[in-house]
N, CA and C atoms of all chains as a GROMACS GRO file, in nm:
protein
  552
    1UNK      N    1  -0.634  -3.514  -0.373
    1UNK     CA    2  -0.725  -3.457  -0.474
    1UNK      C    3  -0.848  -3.396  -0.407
    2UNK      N    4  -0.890  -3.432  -0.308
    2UNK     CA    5  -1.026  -3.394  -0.231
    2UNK      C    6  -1.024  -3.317  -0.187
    3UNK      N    7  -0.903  -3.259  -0.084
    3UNK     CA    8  -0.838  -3.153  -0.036
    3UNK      C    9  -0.847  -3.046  -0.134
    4UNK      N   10  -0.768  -3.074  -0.219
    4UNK     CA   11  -0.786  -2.957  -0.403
    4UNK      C   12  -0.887  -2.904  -0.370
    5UNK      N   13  -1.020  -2.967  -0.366
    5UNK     CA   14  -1.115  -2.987  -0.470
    5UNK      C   15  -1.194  -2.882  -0.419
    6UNK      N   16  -1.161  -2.920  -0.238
    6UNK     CA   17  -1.227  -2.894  -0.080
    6UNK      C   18  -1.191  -2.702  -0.096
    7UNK      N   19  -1.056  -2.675  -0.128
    7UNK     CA   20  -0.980  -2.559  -0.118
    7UNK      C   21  -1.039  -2.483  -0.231
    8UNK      N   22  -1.050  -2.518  -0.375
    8UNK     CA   23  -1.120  -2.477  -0.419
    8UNK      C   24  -1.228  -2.396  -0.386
    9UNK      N   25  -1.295  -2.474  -0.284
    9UNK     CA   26  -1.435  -2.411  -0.329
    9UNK      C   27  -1.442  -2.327  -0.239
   10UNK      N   28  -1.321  -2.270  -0.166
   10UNK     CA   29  -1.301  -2.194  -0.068
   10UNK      C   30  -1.233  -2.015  -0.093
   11UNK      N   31  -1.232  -2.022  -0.230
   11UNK     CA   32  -1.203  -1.914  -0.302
   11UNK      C   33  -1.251  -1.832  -0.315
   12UNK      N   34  -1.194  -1.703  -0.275
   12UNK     CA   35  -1.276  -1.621  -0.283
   12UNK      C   36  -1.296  -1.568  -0.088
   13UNK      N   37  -1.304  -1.656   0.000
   13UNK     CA   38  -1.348  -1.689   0.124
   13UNK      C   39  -1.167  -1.632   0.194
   14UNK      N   40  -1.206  -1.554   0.333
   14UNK     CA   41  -1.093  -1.491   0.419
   14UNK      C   42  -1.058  -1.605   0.459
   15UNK      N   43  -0.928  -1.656   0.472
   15UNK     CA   44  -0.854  -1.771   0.537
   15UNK      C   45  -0.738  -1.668   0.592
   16UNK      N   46  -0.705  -1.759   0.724
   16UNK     CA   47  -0.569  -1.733   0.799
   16UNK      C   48  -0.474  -1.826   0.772
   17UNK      N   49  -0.385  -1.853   0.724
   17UNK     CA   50  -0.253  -1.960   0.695
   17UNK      C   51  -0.145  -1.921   0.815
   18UNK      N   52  -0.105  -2.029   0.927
   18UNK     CA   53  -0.034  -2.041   0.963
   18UNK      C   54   0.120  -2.121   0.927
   19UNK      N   55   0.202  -2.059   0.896
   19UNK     CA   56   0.359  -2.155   0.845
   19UNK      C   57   0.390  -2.188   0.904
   20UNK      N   58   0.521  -2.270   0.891
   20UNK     CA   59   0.561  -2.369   0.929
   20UNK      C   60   0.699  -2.294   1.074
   21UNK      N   61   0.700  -2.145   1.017
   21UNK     CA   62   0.798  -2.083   1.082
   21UNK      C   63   0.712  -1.975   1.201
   22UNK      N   64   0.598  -2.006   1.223
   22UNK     CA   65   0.512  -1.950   1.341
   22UNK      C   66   0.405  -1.831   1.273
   23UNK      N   67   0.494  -1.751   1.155
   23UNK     CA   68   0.416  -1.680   1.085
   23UNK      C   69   0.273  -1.690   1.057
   24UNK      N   70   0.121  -1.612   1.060
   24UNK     CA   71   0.023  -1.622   1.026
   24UNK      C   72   0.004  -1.523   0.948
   25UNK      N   73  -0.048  -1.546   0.812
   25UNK     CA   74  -0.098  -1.448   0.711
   25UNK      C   75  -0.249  -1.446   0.696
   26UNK      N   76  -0.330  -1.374   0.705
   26UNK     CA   77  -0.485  -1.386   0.687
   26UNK      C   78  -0.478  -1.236   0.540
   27UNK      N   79  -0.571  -1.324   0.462
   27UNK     CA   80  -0.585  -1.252   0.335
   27UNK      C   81  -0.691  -1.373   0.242
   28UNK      N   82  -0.720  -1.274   0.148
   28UNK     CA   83  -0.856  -1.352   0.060
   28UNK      C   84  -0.800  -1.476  -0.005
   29UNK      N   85  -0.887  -1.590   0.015
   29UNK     CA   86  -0.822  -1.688  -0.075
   29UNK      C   87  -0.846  -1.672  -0.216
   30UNK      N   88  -0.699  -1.632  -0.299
   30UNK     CA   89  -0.698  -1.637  -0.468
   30UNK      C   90  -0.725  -1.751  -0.512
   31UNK      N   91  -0.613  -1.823  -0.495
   31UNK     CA   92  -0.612  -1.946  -0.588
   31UNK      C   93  -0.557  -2.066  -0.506
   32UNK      N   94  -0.563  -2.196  -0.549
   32UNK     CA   95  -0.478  -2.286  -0.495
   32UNK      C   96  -0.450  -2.388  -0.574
   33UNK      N   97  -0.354  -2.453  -0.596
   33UNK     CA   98  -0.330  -2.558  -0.712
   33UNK      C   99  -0.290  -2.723  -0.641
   34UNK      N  100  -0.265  -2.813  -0.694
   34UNK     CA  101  -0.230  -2.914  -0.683
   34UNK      C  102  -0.154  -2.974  -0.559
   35UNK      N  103  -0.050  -2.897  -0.576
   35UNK     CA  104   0.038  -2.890  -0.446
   35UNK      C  105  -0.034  -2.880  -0.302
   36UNK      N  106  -0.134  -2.773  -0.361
   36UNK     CA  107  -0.208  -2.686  -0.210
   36UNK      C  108  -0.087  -2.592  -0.168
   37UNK      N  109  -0.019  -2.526  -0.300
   37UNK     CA  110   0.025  -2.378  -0.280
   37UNK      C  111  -0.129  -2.260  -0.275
   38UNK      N  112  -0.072  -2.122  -0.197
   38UNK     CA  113  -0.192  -2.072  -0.184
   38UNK      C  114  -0.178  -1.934  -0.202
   39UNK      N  115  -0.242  -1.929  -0.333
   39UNK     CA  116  -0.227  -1.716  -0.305
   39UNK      C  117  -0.321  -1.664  -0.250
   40UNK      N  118  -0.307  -1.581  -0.146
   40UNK     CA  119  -0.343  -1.440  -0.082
   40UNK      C  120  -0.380  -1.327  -0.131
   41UNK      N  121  -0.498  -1.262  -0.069
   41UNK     CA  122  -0.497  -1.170  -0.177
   41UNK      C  123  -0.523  -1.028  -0.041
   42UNK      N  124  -0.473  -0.898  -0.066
   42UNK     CA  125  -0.527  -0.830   0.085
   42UNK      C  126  -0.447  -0.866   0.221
   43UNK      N  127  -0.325  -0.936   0.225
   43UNK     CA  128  -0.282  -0.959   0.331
   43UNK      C  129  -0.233  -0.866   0.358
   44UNK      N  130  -0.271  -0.968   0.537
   44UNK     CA  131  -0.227  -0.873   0.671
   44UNK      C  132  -0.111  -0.972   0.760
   45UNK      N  133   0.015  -1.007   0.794
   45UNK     CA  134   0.010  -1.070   0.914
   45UNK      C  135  -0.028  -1.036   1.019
   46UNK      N  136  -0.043  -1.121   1.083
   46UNK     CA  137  -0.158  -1.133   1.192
   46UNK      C  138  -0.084  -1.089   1.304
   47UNK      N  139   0.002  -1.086   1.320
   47UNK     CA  140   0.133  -1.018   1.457
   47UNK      C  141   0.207  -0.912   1.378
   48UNK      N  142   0.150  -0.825   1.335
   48UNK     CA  143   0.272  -0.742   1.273
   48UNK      C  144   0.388  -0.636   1.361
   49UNK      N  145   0.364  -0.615   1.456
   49UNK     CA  146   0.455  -0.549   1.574
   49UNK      C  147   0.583  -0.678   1.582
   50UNK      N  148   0.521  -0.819   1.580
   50UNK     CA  149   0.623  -0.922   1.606
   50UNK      C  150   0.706  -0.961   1.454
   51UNK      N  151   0.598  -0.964   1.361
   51UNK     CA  152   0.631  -0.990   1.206
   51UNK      C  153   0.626  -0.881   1.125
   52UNK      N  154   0.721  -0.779   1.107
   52UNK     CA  155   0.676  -0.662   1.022
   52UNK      C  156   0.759  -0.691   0.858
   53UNK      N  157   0.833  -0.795   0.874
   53UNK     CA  158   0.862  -0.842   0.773
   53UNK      C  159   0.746  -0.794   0.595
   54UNK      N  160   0.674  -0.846   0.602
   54UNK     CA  161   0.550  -0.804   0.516
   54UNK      C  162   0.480  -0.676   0.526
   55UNK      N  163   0.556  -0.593   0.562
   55UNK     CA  164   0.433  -0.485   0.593
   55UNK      C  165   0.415  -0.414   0.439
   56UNK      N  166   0.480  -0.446   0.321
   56UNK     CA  167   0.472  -0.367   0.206
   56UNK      C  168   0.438  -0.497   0.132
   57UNK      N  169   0.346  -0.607   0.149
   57UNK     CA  170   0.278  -0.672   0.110
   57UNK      C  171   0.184  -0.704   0.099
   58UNK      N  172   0.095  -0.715  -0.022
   58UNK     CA  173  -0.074  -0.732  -0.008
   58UNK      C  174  -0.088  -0.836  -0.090
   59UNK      N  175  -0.024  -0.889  -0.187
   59UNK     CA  176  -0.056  -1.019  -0.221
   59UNK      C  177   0.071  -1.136  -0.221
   60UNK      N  178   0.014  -1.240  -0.184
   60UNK     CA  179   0.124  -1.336  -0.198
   60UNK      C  180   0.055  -1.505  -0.198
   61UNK      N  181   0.215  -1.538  -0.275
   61UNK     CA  182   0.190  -1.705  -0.333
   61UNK      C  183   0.274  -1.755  -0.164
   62UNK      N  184   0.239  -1.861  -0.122
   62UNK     CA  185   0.248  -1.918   0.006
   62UNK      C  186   0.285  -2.083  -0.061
   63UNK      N  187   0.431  -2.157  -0.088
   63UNK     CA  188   0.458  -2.266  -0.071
   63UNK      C  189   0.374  -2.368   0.020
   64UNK      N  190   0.284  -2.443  -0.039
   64UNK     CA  191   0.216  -2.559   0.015
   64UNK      C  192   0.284  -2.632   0.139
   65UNK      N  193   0.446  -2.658   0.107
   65UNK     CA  194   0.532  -2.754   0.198
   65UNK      C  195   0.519  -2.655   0.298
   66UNK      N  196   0.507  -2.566   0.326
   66UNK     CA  197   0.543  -2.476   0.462
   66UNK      C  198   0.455  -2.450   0.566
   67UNK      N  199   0.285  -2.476   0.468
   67UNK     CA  200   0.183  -2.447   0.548
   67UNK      C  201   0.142  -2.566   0.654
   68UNK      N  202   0.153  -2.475   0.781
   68UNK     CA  203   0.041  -2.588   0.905
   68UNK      C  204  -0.069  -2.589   0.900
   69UNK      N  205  -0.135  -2.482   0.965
   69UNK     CA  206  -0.233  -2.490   0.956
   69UNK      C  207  -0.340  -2.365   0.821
   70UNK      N  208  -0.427  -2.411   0.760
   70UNK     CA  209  -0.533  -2.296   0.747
   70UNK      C  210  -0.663  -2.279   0.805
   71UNK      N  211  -0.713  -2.181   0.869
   71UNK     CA  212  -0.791  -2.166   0.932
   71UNK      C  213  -0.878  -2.056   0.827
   72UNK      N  214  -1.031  -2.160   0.886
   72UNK     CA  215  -1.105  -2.160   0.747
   72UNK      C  216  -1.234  -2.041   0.822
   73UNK      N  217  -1.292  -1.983   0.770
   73UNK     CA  218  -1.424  -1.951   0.789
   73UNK      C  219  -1.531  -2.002   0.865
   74UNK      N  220  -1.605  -1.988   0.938
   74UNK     CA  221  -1.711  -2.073   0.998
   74UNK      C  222  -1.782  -2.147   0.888
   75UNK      N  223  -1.833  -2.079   0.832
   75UNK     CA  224  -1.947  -2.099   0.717
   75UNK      C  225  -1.848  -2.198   0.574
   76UNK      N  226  -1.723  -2.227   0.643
   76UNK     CA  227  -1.613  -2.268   0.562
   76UNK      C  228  -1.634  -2.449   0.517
   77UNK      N  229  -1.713  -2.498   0.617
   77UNK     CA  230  -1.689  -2.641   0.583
   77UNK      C  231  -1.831  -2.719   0.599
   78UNK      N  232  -1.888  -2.754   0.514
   78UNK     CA  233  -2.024  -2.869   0.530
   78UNK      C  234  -1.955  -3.003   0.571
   79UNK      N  235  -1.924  -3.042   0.708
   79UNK     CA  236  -1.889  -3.170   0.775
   79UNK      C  237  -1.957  -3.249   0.739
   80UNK      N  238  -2.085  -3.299   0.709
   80UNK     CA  239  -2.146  -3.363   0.615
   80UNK      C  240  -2.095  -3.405   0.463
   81UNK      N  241  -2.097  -3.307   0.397
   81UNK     CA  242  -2.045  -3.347   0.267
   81UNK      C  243  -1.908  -3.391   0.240
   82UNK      N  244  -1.799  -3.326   0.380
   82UNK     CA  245  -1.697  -3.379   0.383
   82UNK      C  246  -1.640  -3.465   0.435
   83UNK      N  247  -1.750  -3.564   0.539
   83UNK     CA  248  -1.777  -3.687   0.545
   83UNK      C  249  -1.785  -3.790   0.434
   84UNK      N  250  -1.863  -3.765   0.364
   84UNK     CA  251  -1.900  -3.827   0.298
   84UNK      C  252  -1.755  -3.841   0.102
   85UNK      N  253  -1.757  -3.716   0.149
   85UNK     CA  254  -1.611  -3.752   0.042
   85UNK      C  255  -1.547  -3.830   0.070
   86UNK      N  256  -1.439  -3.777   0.215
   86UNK     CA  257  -1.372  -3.892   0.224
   86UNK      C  258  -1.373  -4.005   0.254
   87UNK      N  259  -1.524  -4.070   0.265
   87UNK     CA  260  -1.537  -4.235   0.291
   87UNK      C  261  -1.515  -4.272   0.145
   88UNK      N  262  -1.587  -4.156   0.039
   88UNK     CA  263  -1.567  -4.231  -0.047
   88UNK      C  264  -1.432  -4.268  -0.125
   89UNK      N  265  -1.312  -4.159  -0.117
   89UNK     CA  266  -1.212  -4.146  -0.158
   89UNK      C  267  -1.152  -4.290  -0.080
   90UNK      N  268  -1.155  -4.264   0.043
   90UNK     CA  269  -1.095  -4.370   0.136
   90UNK      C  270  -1.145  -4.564   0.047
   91UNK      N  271  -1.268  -4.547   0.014
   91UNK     CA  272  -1.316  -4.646  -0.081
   91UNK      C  273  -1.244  -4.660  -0.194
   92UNK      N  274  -1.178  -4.586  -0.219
   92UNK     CA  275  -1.105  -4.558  -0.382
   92UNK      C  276  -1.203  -4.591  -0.524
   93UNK      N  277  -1.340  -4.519  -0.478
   93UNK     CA  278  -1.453  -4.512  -0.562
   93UNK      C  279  -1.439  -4.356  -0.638
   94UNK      N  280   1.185  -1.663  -1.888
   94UNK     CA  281   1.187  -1.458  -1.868
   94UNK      C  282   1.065  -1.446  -1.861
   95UNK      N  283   1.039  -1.384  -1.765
   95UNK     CA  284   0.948  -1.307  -1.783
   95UNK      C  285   0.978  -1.150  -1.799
   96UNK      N  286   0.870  -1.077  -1.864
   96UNK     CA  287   0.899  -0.965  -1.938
   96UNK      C  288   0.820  -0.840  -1.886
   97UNK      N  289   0.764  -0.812  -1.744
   97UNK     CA  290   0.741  -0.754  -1.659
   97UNK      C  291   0.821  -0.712  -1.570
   98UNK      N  292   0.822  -0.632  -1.509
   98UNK     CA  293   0.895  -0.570  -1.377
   98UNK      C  294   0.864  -0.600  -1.297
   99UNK      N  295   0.881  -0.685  -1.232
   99UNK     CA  296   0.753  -0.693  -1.081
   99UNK      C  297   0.890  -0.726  -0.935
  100UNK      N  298   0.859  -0.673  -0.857
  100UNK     CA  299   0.947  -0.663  -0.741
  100UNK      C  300   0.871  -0.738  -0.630
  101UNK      N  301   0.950  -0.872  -0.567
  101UNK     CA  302   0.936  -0.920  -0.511
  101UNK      C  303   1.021  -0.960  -0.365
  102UNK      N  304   0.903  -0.983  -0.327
  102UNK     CA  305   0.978  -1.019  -0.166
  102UNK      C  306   0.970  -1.168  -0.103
  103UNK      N  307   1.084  -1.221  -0.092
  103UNK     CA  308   1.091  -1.377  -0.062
  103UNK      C  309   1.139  -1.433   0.056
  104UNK      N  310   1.023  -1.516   0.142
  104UNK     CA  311   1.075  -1.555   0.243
  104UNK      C  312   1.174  -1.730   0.284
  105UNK      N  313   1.257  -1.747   0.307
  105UNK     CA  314   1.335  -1.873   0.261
  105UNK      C  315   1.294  -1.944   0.383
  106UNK      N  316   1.293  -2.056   0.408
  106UNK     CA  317   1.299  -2.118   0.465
  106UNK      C  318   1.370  -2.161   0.589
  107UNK      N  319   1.523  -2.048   0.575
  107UNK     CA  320   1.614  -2.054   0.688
  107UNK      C  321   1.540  -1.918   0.738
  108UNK      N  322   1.477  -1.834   0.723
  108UNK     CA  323   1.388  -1.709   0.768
  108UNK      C  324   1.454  -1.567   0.682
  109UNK      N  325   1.518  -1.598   0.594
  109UNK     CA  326   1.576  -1.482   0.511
  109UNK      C  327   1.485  -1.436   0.461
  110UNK      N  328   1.488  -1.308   0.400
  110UNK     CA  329   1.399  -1.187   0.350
  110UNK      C  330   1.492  -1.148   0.257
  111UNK      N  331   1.476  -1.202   0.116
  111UNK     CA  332   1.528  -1.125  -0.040
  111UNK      C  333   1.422  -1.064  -0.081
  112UNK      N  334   1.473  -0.963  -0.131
  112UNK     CA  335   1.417  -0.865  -0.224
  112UNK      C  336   1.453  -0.882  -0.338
  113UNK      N  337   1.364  -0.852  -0.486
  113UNK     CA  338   1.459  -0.808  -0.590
  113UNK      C  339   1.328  -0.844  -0.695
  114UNK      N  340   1.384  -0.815  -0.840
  114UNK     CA  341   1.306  -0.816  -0.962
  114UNK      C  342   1.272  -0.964  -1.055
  115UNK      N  343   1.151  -1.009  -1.034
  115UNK     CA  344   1.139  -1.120  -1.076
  115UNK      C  345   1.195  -1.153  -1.235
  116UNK      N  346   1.301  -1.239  -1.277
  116UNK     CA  347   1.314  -1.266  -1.346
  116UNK      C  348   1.266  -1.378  -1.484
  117UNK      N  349   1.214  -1.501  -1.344
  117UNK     CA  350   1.172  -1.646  -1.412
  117UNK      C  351   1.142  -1.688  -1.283
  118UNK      N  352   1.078  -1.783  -1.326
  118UNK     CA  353   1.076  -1.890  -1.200
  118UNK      C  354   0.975  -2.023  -1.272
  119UNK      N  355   0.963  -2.104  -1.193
  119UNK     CA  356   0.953  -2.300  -1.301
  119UNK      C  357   0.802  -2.358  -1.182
  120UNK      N  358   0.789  -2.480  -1.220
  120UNK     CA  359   0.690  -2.530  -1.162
  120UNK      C  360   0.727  -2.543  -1.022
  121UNK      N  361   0.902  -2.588  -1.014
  121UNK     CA  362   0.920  -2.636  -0.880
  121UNK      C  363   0.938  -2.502  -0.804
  122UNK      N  364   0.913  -2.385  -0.828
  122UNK     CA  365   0.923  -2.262  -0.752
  122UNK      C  366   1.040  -2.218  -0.758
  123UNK      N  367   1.112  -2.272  -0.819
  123UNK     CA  368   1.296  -2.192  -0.806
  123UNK      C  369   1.244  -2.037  -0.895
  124UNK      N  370   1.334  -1.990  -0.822
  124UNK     CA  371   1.291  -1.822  -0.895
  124UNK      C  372   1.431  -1.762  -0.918
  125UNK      N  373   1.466  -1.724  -1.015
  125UNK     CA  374   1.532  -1.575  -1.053
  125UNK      C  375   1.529  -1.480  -1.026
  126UNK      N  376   1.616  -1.387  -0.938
  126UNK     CA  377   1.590  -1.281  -0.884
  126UNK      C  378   1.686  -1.190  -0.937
  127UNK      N  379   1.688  -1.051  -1.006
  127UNK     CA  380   1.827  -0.960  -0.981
  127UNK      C  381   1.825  -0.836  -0.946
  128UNK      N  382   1.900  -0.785  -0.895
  128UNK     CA  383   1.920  -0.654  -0.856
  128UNK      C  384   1.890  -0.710  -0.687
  129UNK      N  385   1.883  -0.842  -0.664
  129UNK     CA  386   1.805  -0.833  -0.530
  129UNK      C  387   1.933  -0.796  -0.404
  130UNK      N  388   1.858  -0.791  -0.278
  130UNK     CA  389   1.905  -0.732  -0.204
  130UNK      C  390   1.857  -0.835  -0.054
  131UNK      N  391   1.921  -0.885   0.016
  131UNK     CA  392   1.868  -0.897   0.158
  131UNK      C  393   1.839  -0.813   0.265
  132UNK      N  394   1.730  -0.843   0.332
  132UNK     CA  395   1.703  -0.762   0.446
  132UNK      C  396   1.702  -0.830   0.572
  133UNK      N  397   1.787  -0.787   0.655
  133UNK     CA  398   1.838  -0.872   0.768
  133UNK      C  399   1.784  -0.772   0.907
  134UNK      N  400   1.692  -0.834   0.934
  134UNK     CA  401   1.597  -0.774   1.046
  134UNK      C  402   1.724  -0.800   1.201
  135UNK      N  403   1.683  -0.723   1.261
  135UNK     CA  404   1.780  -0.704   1.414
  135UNK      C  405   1.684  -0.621   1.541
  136UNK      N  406   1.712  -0.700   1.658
  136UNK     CA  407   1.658  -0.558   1.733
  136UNK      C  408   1.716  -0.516   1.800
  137UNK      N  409   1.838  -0.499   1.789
  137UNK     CA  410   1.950  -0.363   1.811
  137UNK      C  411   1.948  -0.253   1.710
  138UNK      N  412   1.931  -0.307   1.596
  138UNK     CA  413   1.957  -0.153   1.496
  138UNK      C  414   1.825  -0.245   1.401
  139UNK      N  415   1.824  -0.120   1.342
  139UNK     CA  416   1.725  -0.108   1.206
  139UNK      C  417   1.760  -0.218   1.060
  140UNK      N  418   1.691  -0.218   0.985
  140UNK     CA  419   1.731  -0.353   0.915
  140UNK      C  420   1.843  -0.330   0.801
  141UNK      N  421   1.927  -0.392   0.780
  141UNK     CA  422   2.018  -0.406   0.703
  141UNK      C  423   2.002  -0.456   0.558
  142UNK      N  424   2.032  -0.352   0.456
  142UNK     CA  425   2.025  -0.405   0.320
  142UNK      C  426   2.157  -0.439   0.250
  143UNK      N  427   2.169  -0.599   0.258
  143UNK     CA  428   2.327  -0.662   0.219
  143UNK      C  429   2.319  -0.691   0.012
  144UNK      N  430   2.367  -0.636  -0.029
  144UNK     CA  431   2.360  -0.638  -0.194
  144UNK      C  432   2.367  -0.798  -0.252
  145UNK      N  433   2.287  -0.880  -0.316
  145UNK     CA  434   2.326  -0.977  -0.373
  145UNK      C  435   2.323  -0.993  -0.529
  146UNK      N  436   2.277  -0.881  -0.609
  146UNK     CA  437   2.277  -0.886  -0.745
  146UNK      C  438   2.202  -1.038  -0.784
  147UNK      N  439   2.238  -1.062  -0.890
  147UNK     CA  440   2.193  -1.174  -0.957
  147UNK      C  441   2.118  -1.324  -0.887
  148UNK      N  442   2.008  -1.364  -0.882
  148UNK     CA  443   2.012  -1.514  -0.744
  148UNK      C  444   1.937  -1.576  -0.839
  149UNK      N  445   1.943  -1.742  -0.808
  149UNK     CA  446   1.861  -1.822  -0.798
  149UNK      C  447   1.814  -1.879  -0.624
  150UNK      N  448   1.707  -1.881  -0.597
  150UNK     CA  449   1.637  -1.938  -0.492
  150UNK      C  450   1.611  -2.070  -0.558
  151UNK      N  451   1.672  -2.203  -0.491
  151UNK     CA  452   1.580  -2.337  -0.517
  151UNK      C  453   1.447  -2.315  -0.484
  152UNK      N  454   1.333  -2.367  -0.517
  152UNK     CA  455   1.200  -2.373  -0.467
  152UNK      C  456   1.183  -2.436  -0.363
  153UNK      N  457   1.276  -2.526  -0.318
  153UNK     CA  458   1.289  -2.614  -0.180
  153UNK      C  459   1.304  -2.537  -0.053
  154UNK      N  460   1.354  -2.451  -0.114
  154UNK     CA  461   1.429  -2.356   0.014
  154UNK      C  462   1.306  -2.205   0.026
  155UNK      N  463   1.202  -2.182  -0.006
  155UNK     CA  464   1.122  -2.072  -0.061
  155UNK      C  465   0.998  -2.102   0.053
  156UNK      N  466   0.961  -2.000   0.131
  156UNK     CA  467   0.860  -2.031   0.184
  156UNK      C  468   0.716  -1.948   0.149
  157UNK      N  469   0.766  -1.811   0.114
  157UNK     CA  470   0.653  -1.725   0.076
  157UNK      C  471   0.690  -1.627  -0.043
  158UNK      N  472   0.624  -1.549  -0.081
  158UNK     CA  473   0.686  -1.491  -0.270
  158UNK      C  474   0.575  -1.380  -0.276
  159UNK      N  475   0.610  -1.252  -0.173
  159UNK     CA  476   0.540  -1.168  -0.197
  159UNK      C  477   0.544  -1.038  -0.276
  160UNK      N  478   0.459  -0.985  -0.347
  160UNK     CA  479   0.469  -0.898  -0.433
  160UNK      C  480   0.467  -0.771  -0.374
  161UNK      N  481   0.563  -0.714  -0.405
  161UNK     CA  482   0.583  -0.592  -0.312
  161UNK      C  483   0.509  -0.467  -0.336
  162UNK      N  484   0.480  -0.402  -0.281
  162UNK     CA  485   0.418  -0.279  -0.359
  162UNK      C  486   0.477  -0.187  -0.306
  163UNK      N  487   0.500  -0.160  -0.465
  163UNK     CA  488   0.622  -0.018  -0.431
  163UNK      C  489   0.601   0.102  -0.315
  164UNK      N  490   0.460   0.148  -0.329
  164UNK     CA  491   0.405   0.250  -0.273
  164UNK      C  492   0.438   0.236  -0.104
  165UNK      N  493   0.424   0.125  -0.079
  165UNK     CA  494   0.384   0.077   0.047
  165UNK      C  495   0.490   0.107   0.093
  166UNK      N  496   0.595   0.022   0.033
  166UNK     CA  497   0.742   0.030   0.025
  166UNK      C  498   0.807   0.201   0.067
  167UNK      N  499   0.784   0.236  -0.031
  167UNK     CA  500   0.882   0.370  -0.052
  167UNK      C  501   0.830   0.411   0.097
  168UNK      N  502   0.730   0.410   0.148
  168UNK     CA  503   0.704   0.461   0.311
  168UNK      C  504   0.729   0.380   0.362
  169UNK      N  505   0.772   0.283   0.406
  169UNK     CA  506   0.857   0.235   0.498
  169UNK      C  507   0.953   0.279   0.554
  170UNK      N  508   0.977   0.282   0.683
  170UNK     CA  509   1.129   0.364   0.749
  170UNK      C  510   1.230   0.234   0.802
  171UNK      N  511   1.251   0.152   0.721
  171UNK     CA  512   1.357   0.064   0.731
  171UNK      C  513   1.446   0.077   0.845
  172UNK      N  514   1.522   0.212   0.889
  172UNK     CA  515   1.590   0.206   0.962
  172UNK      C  516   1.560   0.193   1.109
  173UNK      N  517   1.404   0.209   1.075
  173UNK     CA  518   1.349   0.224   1.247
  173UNK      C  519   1.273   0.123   1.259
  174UNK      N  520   1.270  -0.004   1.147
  174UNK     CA  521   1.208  -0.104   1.189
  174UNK      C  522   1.294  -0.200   1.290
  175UNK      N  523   1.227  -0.263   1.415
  175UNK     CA  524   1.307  -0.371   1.482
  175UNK      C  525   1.273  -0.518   1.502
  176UNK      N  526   1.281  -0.583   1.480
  176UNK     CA  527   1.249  -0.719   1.489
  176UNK      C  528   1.315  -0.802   1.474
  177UNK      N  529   1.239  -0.923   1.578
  177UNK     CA  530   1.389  -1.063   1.576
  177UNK      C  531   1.372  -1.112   1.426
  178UNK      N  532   1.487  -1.164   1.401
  178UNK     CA  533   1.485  -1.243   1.257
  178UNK      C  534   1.353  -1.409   1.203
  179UNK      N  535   1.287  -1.403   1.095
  179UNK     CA  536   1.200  -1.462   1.100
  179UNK      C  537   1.259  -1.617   1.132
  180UNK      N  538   1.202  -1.695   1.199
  180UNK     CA  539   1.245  -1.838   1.247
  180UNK      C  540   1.258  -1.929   1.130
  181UNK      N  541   1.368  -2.040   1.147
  181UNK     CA  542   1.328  -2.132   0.984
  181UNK      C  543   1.221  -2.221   1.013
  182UNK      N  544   1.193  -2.268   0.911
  182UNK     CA  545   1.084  -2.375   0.869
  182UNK      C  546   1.105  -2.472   0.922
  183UNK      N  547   1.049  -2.548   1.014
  183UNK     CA  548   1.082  -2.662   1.102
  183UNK      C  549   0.978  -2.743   1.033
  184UNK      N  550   0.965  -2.862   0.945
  184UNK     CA  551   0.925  -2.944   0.902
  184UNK      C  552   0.860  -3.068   0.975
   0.00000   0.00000   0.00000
């Protein structure tokens, strides 16, 4: 749920999503739901000479189960506040 | 049903690339596809469009669900694209 909550507020904000199949998509974060499925908005892959697969794509929904990594913005994360979430979640407060 | 036209591009999980016209699709991501078509990337020849008409995709098997844009599309030179086939989803 914190994660959600975390992704949320990240909307709107350029993220890179790396899959599970080496693929990287960087595009605007739309939306994200429950799962931590993720739409794209403006995508580019990030190797397209290697991945041209997408090249007639600019928006897309991205399966949660597939994603490794997302790589967030600098200005993307208050380590502080997200400290402090998850002690408390970890508390089950 | 959905009652739009919208042409989509789907990446599976074994690294397949369907094409085709969104029909439906559910919470668990299974989607309806028809008229769709595979595109089977190679780098010996240019990519191959194999006919599949009518599909269901499980949502299990679905890795990405991109909306194609036609425009983009229609300039594409398919035959002169080369590339290895996308890798599957290693979990």
């Amino acid at each position: 749920m914190l994660f959600f909550s975390y992704f949320k507020e990240l909307v709107g904000k350029e993220v890179t999503v790396e899959l599970k199949n080496d693929l990287a998509i960087r595009g605007i974060l739309h939306s994200v739901d429950q799962y931590l499925n993720i739409k794209l908005e403006n995508t580019r892959v990030v190797d397209q000479e290697k991945y041209p697969h997408m090249l007639s794509v600019r928006n897309c929904f991205i399966r949660g189960s597939v994603v490794r990594y997302v790589q967030l913005p600098p200005d993307g994360v208050d380590i502080d506040i997200l400290h402090d979430a998850t002690r408390r979640e970890a508390r089950g407060a | 049903m959905v009652d739009w036209r919208e042409t989509i591009s789907v990446i599976t999980n074994d690294g397949r690339n369907i094409v085709g016209i969104l029909k439906g699709f559910d919470q668990a991501t299974n989607i309806i596809l028809d008229e769709s078509h595979e595109r089977v990337y190679s780098t010996k020849e240019g990519v191959q469009q194999l006919v599949l008409g009518l599909y269901i995709i499980r949502g299990d098997n679905i890795s990405v669900v991109g909306e194609l844009d036609e425009e983009l599309d229609a300039n594409l030179d398919l035959s002169k694209l080369r590339a290895h086939p996308l890798k599957p989803v290693i979990h």
